[in-house]
N, C-alpha and C positions, 0 to 999 in steps of 0.2 A: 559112196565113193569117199576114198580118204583121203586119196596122193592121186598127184596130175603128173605124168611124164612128160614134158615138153621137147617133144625131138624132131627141132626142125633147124633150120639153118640159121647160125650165131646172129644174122643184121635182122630176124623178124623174133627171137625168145624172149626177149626183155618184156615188148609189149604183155604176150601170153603170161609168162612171168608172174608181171604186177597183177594181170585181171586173176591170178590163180588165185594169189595169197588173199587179193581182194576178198575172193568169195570163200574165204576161210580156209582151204586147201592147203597140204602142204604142196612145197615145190623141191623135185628134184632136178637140182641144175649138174650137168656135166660138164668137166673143164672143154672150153673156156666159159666165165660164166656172163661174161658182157664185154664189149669190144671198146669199152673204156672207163673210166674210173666212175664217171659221170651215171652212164647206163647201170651201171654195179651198185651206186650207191641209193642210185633209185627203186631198185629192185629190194634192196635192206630196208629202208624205208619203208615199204608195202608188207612186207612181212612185219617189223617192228609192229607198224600201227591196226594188222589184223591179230597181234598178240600169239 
């Protein structure tokens, strides 16, 4: 498996999200991609630090 679609409702993707990039996956986020800047930057972060 390469890519993780996460399609589920904006207040519960963030968490899926992070565990994606966690586990080396990419992530396809669709607009919107977090319900605030906060949620958003956490999710860059998680990707950032799986490289």
């Amino acid at each position: 498996m390469d890519a993780i679609s996460v399609c589920l409702h904006i207040i519960y993707t963030p968490k899926f999200r992070v565990e994606t990039a966690e586990a080396g996956k990419h992530v396809l986020c669709e607009k919107p991609m977090a319900t605030s800047l906060e949620e958003a930057d956490i999710m860059v972060r998680a990707v950032r630090r799986a490289g």
